[in-house]
ZABA-936101 format. One record per residue (C-alpha): x, y, z; residue in one letter; chain. Coordinates in nm, 2 decimals, padded with zeros to 4 digits. Each point is the difference from the previous one (the first is absolute). Example, Ala and Ser with C-alpha at 12.3 -4.5 7.8 and 13.67 -1.06 7.14 Angstrom:
% ZABA-936101
{c1:01.23, c2:-00.45, c3:00.78, rest:A, kette:A}
{c1:00.14, c2:00.34, c3:-00.07, rest:S, kette:A}
% end
This chain:
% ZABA-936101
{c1:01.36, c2:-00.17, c3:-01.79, rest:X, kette:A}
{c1:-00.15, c2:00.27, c3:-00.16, rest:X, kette:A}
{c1:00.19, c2:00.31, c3:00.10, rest:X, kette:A}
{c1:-00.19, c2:00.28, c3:00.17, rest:X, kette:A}
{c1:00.11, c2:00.36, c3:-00.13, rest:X, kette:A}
{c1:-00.05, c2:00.35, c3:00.02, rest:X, kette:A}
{c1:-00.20, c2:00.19, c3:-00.27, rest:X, kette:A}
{c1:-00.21, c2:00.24, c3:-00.07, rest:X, kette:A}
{c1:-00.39, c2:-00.17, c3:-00.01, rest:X, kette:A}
{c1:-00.16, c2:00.32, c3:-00.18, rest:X, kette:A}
{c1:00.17, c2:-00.05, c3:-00.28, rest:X, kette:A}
{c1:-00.10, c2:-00.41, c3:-00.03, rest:X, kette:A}
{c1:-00.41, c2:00.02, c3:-00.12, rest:X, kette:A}
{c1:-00.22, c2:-00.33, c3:00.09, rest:X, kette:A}
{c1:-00.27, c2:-00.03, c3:-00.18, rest:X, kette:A}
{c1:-00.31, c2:-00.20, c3:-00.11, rest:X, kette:A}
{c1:00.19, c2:-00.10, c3:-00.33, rest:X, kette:A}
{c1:00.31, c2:-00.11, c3:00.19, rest:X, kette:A}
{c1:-00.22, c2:-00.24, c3:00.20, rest:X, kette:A}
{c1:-00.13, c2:-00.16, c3:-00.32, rest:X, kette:A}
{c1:00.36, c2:-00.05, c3:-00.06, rest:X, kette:A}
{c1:00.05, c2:-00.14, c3:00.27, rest:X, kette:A}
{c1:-00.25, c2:-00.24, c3:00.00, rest:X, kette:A}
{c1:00.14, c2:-00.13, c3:-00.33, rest:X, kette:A}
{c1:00.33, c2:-00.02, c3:00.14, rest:X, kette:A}
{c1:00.16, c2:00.35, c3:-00.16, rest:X, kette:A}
{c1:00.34, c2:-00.03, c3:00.24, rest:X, kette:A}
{c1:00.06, c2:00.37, c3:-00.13, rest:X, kette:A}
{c1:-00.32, c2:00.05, c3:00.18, rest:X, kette:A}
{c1:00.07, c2:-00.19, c3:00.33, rest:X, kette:A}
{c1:00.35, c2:00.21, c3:00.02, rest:X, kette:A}
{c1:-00.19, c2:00.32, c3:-00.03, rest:X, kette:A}
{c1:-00.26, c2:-00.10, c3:00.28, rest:X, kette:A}
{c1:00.29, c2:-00.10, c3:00.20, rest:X, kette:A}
{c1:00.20, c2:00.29, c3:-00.07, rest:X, kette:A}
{c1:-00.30, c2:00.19, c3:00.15, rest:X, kette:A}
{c1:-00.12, c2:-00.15, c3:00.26, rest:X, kette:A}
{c1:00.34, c2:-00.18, c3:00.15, rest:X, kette:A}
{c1:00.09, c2:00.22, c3:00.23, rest:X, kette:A}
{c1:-00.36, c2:00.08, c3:00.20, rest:X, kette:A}
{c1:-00.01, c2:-00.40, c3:-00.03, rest:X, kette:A}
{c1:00.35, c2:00.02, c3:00.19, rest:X, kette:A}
{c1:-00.13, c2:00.25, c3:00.21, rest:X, kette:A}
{c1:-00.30, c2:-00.18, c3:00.14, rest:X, kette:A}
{c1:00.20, c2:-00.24, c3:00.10, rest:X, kette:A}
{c1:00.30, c2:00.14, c3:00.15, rest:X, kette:A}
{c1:-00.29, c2:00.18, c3:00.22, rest:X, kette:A}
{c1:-00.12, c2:-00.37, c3:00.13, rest:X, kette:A}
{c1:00.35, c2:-00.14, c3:00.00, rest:X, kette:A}
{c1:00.25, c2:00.28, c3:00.09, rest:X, kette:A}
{c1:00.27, c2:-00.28, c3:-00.17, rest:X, kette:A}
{c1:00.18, c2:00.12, c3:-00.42, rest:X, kette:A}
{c1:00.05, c2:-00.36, c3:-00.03, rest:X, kette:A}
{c1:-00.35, c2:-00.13, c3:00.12, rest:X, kette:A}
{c1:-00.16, c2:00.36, c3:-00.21, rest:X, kette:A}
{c1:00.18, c2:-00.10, c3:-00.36, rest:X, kette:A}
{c1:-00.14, c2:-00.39, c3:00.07, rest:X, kette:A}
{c1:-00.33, c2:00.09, c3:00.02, rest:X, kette:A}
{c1:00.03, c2:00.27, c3:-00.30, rest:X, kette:A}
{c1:00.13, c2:-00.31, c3:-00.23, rest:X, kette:A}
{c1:-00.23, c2:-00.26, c3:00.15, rest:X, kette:A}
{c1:-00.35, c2:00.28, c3:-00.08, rest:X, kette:A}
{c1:00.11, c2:00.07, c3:-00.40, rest:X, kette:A}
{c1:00.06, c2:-00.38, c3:-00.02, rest:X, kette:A}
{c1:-00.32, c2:-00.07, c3:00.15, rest:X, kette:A}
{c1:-00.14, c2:00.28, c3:-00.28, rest:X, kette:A}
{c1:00.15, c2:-00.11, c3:-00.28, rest:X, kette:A}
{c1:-00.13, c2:-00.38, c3:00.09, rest:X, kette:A}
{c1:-00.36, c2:00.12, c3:00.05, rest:X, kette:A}
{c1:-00.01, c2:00.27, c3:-00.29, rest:X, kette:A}
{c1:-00.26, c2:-00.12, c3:-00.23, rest:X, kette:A}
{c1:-00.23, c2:-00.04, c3:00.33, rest:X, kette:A}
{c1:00.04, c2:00.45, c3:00.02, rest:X, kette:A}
{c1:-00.27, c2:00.22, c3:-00.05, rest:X, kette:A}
{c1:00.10, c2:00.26, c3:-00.31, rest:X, kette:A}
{c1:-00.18, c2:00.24, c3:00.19, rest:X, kette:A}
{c1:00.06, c2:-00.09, c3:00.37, rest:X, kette:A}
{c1:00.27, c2:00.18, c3:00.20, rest:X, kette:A}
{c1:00.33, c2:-00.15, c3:-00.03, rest:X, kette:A}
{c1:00.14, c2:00.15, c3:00.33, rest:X, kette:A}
{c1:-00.29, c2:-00.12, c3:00.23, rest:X, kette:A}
{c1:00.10, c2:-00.36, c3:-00.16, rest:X, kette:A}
{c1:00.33, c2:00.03, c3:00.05, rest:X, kette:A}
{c1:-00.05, c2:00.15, c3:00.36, rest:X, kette:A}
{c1:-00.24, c2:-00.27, c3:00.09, rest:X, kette:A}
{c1:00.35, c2:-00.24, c3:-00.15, rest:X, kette:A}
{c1:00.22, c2:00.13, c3:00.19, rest:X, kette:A}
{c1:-00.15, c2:00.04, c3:00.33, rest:X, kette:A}
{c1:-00.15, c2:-00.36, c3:00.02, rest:X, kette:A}
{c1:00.37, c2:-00.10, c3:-00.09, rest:X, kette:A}
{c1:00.15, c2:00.21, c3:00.24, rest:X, kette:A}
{c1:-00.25, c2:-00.15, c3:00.31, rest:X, kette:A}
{c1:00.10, c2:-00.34, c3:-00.11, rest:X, kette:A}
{c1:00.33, c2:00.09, c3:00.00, rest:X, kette:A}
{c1:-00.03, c2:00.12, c3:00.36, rest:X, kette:A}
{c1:-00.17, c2:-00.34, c3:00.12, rest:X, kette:A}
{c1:00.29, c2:-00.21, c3:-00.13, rest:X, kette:A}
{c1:00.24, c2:00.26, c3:00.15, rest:X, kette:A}
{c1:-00.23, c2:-00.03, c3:00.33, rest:X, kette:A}
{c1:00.11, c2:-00.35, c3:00.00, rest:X, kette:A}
{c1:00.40, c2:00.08, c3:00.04, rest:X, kette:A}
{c1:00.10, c2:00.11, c3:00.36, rest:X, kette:A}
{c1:00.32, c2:00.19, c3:-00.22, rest:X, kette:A}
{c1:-00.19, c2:00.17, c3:-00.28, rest:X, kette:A}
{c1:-00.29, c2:00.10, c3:00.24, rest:X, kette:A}
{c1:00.26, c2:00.19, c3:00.23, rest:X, kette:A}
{c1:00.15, c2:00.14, c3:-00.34, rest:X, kette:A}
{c1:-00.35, c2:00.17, c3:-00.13, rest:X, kette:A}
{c1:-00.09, c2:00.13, c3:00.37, rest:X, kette:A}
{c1:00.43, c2:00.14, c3:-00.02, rest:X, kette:A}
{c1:-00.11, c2:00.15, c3:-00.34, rest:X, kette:A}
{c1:-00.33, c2:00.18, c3:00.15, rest:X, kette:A}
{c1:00.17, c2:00.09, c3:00.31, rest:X, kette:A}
{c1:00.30, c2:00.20, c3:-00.24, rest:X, kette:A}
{c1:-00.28, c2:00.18, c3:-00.22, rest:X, kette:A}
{c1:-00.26, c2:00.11, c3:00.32, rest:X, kette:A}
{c1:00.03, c2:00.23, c3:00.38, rest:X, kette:A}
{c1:-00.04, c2:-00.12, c3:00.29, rest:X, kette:A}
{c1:-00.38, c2:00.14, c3:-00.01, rest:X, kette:A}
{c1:-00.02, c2:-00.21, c3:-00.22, rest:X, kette:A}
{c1:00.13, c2:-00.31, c3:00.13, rest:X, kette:A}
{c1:-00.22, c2:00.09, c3:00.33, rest:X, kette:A}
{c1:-00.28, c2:-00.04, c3:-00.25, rest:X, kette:A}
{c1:00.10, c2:-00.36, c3:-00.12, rest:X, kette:A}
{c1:00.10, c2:-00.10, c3:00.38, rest:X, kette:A}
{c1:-00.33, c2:00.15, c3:00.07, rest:X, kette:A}
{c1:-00.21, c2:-00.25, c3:-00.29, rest:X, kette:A}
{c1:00.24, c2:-00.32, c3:00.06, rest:X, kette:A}
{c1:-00.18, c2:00.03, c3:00.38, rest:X, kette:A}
{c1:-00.37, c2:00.03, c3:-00.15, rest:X, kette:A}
{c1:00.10, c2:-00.28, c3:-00.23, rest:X, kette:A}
{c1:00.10, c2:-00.19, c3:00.26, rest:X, kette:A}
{c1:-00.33, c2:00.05, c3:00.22, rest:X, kette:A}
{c1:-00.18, c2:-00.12, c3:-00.28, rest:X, kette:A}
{c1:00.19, c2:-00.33, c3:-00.03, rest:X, kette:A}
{c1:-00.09, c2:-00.06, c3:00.36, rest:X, kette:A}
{c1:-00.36, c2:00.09, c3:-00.07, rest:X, kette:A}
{c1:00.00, c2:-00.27, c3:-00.26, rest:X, kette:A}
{c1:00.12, c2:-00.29, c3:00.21, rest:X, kette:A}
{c1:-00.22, c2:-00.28, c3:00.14, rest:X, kette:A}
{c1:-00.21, c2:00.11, c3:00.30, rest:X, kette:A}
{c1:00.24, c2:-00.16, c3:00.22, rest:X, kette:A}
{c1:00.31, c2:00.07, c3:-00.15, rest:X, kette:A}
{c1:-00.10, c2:00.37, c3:00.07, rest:X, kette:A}
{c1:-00.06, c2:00.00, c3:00.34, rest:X, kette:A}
{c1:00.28, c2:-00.20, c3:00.09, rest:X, kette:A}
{c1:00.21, c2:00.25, c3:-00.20, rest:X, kette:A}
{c1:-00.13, c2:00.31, c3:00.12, rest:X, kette:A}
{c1:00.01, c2:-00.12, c3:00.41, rest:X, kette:A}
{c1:00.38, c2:-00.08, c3:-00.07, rest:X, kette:A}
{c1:00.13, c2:00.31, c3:-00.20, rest:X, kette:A}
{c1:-00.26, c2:00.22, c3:00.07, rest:X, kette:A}
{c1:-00.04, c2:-00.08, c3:00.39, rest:X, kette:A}
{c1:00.29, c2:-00.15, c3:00.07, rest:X, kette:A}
{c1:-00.10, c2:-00.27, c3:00.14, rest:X, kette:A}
{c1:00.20, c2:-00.35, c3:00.00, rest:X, kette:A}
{c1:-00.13, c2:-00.29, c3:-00.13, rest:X, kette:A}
{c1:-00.06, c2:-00.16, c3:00.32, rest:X, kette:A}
{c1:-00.18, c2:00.30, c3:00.08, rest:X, kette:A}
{c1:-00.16, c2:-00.02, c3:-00.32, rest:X, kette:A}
{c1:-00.09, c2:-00.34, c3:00.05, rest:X, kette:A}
{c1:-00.14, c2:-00.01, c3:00.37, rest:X, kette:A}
{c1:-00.27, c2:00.34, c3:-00.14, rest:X, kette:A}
{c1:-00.07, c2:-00.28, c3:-00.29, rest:X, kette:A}
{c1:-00.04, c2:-00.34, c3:00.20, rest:X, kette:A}
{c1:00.22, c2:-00.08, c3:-00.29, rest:X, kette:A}
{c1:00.36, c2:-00.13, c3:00.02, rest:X, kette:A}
{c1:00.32, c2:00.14, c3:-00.05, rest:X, kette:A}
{c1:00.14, c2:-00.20, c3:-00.25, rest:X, kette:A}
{c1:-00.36, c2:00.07, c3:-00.22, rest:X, kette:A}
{c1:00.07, c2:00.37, c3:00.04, rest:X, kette:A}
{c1:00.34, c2:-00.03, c3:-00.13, rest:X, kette:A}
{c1:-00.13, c2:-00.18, c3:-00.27, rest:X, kette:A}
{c1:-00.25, c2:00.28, c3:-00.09, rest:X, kette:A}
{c1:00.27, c2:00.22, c3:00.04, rest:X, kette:A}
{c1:00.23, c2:-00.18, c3:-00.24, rest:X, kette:A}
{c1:-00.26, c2:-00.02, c3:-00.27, rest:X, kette:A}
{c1:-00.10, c2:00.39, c3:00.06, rest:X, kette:A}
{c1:00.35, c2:00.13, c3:-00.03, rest:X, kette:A}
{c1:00.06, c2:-00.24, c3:-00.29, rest:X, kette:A}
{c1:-00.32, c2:00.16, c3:-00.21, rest:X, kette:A}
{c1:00.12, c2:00.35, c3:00.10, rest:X, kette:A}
{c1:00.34, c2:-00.05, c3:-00.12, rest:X, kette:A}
{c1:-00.14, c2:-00.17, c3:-00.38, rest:X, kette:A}
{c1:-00.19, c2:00.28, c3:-00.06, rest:X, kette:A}
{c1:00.17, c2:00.31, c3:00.19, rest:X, kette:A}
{c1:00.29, c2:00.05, c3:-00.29, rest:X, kette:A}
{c1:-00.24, c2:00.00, c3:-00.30, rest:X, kette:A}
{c1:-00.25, c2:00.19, c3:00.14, rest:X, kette:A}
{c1:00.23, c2:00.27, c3:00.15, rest:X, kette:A}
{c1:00.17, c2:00.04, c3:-00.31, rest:X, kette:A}
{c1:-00.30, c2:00.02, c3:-00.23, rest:X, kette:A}
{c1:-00.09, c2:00.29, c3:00.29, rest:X, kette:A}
{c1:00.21, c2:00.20, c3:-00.11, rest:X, kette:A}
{c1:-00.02, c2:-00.06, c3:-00.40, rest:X, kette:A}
{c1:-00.35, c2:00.13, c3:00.10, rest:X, kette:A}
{c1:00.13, c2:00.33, c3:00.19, rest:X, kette:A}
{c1:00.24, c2:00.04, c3:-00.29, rest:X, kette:A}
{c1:-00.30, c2:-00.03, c3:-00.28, rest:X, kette:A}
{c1:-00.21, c2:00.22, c3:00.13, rest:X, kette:A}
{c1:00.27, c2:00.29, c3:00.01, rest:X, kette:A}
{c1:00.11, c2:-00.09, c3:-00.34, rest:X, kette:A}
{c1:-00.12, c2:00.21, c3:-00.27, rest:X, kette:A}
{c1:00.03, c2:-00.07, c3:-00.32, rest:X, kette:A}
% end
């Protein structure tokens, strides 16, 4: 793994010429383009994942990914919005396979909890309960009703079923299947919430 270090970026100079380099596979000239733009790369990405481990990944996995796709560069495009674009696509991704892990999702939402307030966390509590509205909003017809009369009203499914003229056993169904939707997308979704809150008070 390409290690991530301190050092001081104005004295590093990326330029047009050093792209060309690049291009035609100068390694003196990848080093330097790393050396520059490693550690806002590392950055970015510790601001999405809040994880070292998870931040140096996605640092090694973006210069790969630029050193694979050089002769495809622009000499006279802007070699931090490429590797910004890099890095953040990689660092969603990596968020929907950690979505997928009951353990690692706990661990990122541990990670953010140890880096913002409580305001803060009211904020996310606050966008995990519009999120989940509009998961509801997205179900069948059905599905929603029956959804919103049992956790919204309160009613029973008998209950539910007599208002209906449907039976109880078909709302349970609906119930099954709504909860079951929720719950497949409710992780992701939250998660990439707050990526989103994070982004937009990133600066960079």
């Amino acid at each position: 793994m390409m290690p991530v270090i301190s050092f001081d970026t104005d004295k590093v100079v990326v330029n047009n010429n050093q792209i060309q380099k690049l291009i035609l596979g100068d390694e003196d000239a990848f080093k330097k383009i790393y050396d520059q733009y490693a550690q806002k790369v590392y950055r970015l990405a510790f601001h999405y994942l809040k994880g070292k481990d998870w931040s140096e990944e996605i640092v090694q996995e973006t210069f790969i990914k630029l050193w694979l796709n050089r002769e495809s560069l622009d000499t006279e495009g802007d070699i931090w919005s490429y590797l910004s674009l890099i890095s953040k696509r990689l660092s969603l991704n990596l968020i929907r396979e950690i979505s997928r892990s009951t353990s690692l999702t706990d661990k990122l939402i541990s990670n953010i909890e140890e880096v913002y307030n409580a305001t803060e966390e009211n904020i996310y509590a606050n966008d995990l309960e519009q999120i989940t509205e509009k998961l509801i909003n997205k179900l069948p017809r059905q599905q929603q009703l029956i959804y919103k009369l049992s956790r919204v009203d309160g009613l029973s499914h008998k209950e539910i079923a007599d208002q209906l003229s449907i039976s109880p056993n078909t709302v349970k169904n609906h119930m099954v299947q709504a909860l079951k939707t929720i719950k497949a997308n409710l992780n992701f979704s939250y998660l990439i919430s707050i990526i989103i809150v994070l982004f937009v008070r990133f600066l960079f």
